[in-house]
C-alpha positions in Angstrom: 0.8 8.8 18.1 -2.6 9.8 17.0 -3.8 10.9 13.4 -4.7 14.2 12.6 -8.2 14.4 11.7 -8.9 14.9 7.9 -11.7 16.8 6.4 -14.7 15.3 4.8 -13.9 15.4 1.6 -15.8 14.7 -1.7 -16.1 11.4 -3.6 -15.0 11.0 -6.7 -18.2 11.7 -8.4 -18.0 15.3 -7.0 -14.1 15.4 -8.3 -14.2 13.6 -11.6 -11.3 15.4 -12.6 -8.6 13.3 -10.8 -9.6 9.4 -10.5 -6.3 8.2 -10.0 -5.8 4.5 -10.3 -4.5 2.9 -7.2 -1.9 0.1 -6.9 -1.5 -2.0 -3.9 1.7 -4.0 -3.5 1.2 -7.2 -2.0 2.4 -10.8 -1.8 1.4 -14.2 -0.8 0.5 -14.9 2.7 3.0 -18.0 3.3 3.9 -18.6 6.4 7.8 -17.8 7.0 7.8 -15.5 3.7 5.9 -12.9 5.0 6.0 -10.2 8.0 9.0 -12.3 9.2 9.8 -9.5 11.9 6.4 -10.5 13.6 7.2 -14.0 13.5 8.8 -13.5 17.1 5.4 -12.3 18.8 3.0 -13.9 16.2 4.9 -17.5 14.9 4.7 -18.1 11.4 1.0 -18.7 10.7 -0.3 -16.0 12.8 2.4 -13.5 11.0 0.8 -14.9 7.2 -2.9 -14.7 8.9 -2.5 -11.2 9.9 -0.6 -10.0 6.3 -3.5 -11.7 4.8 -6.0 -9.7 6.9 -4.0 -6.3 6.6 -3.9 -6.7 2.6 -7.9 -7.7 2.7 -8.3 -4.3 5.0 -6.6 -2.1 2.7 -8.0 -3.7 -0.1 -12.0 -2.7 0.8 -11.1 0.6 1.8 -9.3 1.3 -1.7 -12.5 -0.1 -3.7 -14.8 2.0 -0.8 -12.9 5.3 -2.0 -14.8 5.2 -5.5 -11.7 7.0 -6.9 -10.4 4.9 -10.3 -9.5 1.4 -11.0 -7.8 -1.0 -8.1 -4.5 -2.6 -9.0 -3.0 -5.2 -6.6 0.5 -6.2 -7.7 1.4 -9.1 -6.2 5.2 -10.5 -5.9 5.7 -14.2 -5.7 7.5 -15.7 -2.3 10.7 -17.2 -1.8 9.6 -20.2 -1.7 12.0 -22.5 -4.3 10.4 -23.3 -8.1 8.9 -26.8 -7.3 6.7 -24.9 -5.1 5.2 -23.1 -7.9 1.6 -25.3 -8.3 1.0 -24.1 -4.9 1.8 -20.9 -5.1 -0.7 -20.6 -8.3 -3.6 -22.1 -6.4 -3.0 -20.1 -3.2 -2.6 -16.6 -5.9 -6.3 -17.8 -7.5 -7.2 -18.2 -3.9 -6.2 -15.0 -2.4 -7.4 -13.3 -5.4 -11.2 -14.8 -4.5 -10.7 -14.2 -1.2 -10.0 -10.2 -1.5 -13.0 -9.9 -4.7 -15.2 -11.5 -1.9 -14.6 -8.4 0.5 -15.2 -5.9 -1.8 -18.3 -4.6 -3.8 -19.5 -6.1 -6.6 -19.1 -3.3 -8.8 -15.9 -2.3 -7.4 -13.3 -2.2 -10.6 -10.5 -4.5 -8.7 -8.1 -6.3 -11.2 -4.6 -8.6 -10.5 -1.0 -8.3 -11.9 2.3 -9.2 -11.4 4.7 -6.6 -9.8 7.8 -5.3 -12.1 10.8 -7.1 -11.5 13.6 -5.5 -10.0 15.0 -3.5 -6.5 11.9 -2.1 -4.6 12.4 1.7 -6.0 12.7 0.4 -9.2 9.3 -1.8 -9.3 7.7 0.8 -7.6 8.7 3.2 -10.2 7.6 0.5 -12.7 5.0 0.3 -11.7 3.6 3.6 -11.5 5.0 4.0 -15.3 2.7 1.5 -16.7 -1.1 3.4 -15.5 0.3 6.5 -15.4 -0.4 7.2 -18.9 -4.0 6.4 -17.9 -3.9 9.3 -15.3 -2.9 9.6 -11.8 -1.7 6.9 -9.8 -1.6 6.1 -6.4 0.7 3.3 -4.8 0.8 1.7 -1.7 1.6 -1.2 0.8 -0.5 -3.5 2.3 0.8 -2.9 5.9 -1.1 0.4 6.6 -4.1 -0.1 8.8 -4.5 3.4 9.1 -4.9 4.5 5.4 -8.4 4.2 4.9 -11.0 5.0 2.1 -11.0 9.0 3.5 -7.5 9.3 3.4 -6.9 7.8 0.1 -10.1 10.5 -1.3 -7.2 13.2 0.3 -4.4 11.8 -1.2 -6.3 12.4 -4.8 -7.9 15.5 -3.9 -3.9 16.7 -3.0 -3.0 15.3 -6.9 -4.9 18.1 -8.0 -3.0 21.1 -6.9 0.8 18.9 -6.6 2.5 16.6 -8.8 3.4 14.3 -6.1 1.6 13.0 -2.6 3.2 11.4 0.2 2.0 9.6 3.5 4.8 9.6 6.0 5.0 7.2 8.7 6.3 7.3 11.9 9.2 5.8 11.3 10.3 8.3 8.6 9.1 6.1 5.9 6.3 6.3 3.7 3.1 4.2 3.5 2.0 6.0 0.0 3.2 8.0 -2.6 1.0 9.2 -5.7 2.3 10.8 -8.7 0.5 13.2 -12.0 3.5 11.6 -14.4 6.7 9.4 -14.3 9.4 10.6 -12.0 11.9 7.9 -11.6 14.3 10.4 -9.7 11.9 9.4 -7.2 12.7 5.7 -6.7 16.4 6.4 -6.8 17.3 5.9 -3.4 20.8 4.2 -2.2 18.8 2.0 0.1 15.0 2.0 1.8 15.1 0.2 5.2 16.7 4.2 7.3 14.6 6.3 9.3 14.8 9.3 6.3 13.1 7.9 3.7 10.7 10.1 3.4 12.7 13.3 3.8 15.3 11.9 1.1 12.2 11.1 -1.5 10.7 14.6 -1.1 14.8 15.9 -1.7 14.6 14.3 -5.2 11.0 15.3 -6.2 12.3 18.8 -5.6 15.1 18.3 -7.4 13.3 16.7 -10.1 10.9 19.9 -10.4 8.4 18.6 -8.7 5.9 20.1 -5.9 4.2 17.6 -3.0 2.5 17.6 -0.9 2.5 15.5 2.3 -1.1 13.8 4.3 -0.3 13.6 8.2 2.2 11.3 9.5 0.5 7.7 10.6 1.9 4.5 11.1 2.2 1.3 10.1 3.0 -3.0 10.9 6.1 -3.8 11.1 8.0 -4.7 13.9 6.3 -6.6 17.5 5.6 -3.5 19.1 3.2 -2.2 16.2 0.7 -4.8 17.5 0.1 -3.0 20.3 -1.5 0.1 18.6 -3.5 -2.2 16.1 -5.3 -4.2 18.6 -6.3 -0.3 20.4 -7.1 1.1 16.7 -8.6 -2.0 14.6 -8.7 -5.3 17.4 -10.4 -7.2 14.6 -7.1 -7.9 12.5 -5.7 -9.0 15.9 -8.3 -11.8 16.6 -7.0 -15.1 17.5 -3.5 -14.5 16.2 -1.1 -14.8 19.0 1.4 -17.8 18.7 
């Protein structure tokens, strides 16, 4: 499935108005603990090397939008509580790693996600920028969402309280809100194919208007690899167990 193009848009110094800040959720890139459904096709390591790659991608092409501030939230493994020296280092590793990828002047900063169900973290938080402005949030798993299509995202902020990128597999990839709407995050359960449909059921029930960006795709089961190494081979280098 193929994007839609999107029109050239702006940057942010030409649409002051809405600088959203924009959250990435993350975690670490241990080896079993992450992108375990691609463990099948890529073993362990080449799973953890290619999350690690995917969240650097997405990372430079939220600092190369020039819209506001860039959050990543990162949630710690599974791995037990003795492990936790290494998980520290590997965090002030990975957090080097993804500053060294980006501009110098880019306005990229670290915390810890909320705790609590997915909906609710996500919901969390969105809560604690949103009373800096708009807010963008979005995984790390989206190859596809790049600098252009986040610059669309805030340029649809502007004229709807909410933004959503469907993918293909009737999730979503990113959702941006103007203020707090935990109705939102309210969900029974995340992992269905009508994820999106449900979430755009309780913005409108919630009062609120949104917009969606065209449907695109992202990494999460074996047969995603195929359309990464056509669309971005790079991330698929040397990776195959």
């Amino acid at each position: 499935m193929r994007d839609a193009p999107l029109p050239t848009l702006p940057t942010a110094d030409a649409a002051s108005e809405v600088r959203p800040t924009l959250i990435i959720f993350g975690r670490l890139p241990i080896a079993g603990h992450c992108k375990t459904r691609l463990i099948p096709a890529l073993g362990p390591e080449g799973a953890a090397r290619l999350y690690a790659r995917m969240l650097s991608h997405i990372v430079d092409h939220a600092c190369a939008a020039r819209l506001g501030k860039v959050v990543v939230m990162l949630t710690a493994s599974a791995e037990p509580s003795s492990q936790a020296p290494e998980q520290a280092a590997l965090r002030v590793a990975l957090e080097a790693r993804l500053r060294s990828v980006v501009d110098a002047s880019a306005d990229l900063t670290f915390e810890a996600q909320p705790q609590g169900e997915l909906g609710e973290r996500m919901s969390r938080a969105m809560a604690r920028h949103l009373p800096e402005g708009p807010v963008l949030l979005m995984g790390s798993d989206l190859p596809a969402l790049d600098s252009q299509r986040l610059r669309e995202a805030a340029h649809r902020l502007r004229t709807h309280d909410a933004v959503l990128q469907p993918t293909d597999d009737g999730g979503y990839g990113l959702i941006g809100l103007k203020a707090p709407c935990p109705q939102a995050f309210l969900l029974p359960r995340w992992s269905h194919a009508h994820v999106c449909r449900d979430t755009l059921e309780l913005l409108a029930r919630a009062g609120r208007t949104a917009a969606c960006l065209p449907t695109s795709w992202d990494v999460d089961e074996p047969r995603d690899l195929a359309r990464l190494s056509r669309h971005l081979p790079a991330l698929m280098a040397d990776l195959a167990a």
